[in-house]
N, C-alpha and C positions, 0 to 999 in steps of 0.2 A: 402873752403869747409864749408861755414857758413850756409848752409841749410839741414836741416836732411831731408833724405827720407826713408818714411817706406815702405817698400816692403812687399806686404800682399800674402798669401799662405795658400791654405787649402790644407790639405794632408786628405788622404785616401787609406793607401796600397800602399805606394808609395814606398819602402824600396829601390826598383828596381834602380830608378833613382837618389833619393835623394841626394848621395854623389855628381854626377855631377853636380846638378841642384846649392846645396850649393857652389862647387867652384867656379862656372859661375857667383858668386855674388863675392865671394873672391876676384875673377882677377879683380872685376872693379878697373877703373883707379879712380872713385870717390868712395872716400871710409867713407864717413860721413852717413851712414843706418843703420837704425833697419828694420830684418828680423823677420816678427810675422808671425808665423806660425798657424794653428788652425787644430789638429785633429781632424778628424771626427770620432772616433772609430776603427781606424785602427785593424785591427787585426795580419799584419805581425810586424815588429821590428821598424817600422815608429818611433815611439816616442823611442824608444833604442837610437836610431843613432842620432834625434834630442837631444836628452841629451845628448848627444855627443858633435853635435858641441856645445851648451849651455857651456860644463864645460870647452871649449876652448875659447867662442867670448861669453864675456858680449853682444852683440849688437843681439844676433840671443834671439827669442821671443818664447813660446813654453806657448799655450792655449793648453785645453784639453776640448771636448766635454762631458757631461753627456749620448747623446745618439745621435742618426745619423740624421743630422740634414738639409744635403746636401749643394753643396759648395758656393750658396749664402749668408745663414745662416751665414758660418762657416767665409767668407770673411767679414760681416757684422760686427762681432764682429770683427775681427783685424781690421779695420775701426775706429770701434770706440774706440779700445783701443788704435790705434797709435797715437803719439804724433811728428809726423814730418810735418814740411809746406809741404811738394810735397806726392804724393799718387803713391806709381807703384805696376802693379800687377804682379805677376811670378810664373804660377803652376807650380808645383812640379814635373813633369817631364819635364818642358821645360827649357832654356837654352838663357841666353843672351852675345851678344858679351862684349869683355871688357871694351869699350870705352861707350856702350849704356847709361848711367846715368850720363856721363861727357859730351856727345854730348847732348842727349836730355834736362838736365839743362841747359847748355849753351843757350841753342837754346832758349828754355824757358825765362831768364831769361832777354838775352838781346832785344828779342821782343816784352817784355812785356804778354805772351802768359801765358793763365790761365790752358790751355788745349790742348794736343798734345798725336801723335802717331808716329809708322815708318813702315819701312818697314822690312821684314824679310823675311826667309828659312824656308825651311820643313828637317825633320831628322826622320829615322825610327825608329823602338823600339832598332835597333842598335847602334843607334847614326850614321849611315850615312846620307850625302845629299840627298836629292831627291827630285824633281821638281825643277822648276825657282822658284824665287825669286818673290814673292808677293810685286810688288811697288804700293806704295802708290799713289793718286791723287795728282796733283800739286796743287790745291787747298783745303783752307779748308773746312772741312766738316761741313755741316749743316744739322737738324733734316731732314728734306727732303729727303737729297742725302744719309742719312745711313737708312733711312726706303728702298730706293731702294736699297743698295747693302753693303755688312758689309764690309765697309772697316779698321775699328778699331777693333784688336784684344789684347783681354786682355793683353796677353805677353808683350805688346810695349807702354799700355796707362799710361796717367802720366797724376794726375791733380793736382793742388795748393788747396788746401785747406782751408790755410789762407786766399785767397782773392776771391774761391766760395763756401766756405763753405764745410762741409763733405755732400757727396753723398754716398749714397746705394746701395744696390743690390735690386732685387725684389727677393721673394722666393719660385720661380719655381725654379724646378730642372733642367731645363733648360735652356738658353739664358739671365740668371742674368744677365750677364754682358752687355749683348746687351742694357737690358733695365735700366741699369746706364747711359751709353750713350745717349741711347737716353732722360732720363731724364735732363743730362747735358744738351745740344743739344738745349733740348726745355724751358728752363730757358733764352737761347739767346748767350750759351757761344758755340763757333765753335770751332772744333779741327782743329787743325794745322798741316799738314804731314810733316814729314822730309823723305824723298826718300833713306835713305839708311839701306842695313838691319843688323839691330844692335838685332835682336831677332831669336832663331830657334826655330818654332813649333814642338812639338814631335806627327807624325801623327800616330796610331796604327790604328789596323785590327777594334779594339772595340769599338774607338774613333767616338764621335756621329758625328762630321764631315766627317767620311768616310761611312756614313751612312744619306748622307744627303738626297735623293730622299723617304726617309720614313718619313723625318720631313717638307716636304711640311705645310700637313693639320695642324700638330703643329703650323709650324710659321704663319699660317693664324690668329686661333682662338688666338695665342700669342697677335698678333696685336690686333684684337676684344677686345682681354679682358684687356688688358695693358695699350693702347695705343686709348683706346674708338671711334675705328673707324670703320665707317659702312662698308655695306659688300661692295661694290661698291671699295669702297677705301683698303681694306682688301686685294682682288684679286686682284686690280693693282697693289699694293707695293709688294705682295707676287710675283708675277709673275717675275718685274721683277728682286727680291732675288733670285726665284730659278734658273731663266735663268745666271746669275751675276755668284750664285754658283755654276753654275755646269761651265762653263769656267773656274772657281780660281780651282776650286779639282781637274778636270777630263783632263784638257785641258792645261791649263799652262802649 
């Protein structure tokens, strides 16, 4: 366990989940992490409970916002305050299995791989299972193939920092994460799938993923404006993300 990984977390009202969310880091089998958390102004006990675990595990991290800044912002900074070689992300109501950071480093470490993801589960605001298991492609993924379908989901991506540098968020309040990726992506670094699911998404009623047939025209001008591509190319890639997504939410 000679490589630190910072696991980055913006909270926002999270109070609901938090407790579970921190154990699911606990139980990992690799246990060399710094957990940096960033409020965004919560308003329920969010930050209570993070000083919680703080006055328990030197290793958990606890930022605090000036004012709402939303969760790319908010990931940006824990980014740049982390000081661990590997990069993982894990919102605050979701949940990783226990082995996920001892398989994905492994994985990582002896293919030499800068960049990787997995596959994973859906869980309700219950915490039960629901839907199949979102697997991964057998191959890795390149700028191209996640402009057509999001196959890397924050919960599961890992990158090395050391050897591509720190990556960012963009600062929409939306699909940050998508355009980390694809910024990675497009540098020339591919992610790498490992096929099993080592993360469980927390899917809710309010969750902009269950809401996806309204963010079509979002992700079009995303593209436009992000990703400086014409309209031609805008509605192909969009096309076939919403065709892609709506088999992952509705149909799996």
């Amino acid at each position: 366990m000679t490589n630190l990984v910072s696991i980055i977390t913006p909270v926002f009202n999270s109070e609901k989940y938090l407790n579970e969310t921190y154990q699911s880091i606990l139980n990992q089998t690799y246990s060399h992490w710094e957990w940096i958390l960033v409020d965004d102004c919560s308003k329920d006990n969010s930050v209570q409970l993070i000083e919680e675990f703080k006055s328990k595990d030197s290793r958990v991290v606890l930022l605090i916002n000036a004012e709402n800044q939303g969760s790319g912002v908010s990931r940006n900074r824990a980014i740049e305050y982390a000081t661990g070689e590997f990069i993982a992300f894990l919102d605050s109501d979701d949940i990783w299995h226990p082995q996920k950071l001892e398989i994905q480093l492994k994985f990582m470490k002896e293919g030499n791989i800068h960049f990787s993801h997995t596959s994973y589960g859906y869980k309700n605001e219950y915490g039960e299972t629901i839907k199949s298991t979102f697997h991964v492609s057998k191959l890795p993924v390149t700028y191209k193939h996640l402009l057509k379908r999001t196959e890397i989901s924050c919960l599961t991506a890992m990158y090395n920092c050391k050897e591509i540098g720190k990556f960012y968020m963009s600062e929409h309040r939306r699909k940050q994460d998508y355009a980390l990726w694809l910024a990675i992506l497009k540098s020339g670094v591919q992610s790498h799938p490992i096929d099993i699911e080592l993360a469980y998404y927390r899917q809710t009623p309010n969750s902009a993923t269950s809401n996806k047939f309204n963010l079509i025209t979002k992700h079009y001008l995303f593209l436009r404006s992000t990703q400086k591509l014409n309209v031609i190319a805008a509605i192909y890639y969009t096309s076939f993300w919403a065709v892609n997504g709506f088999v992952r939410y509705y149909i799996k």
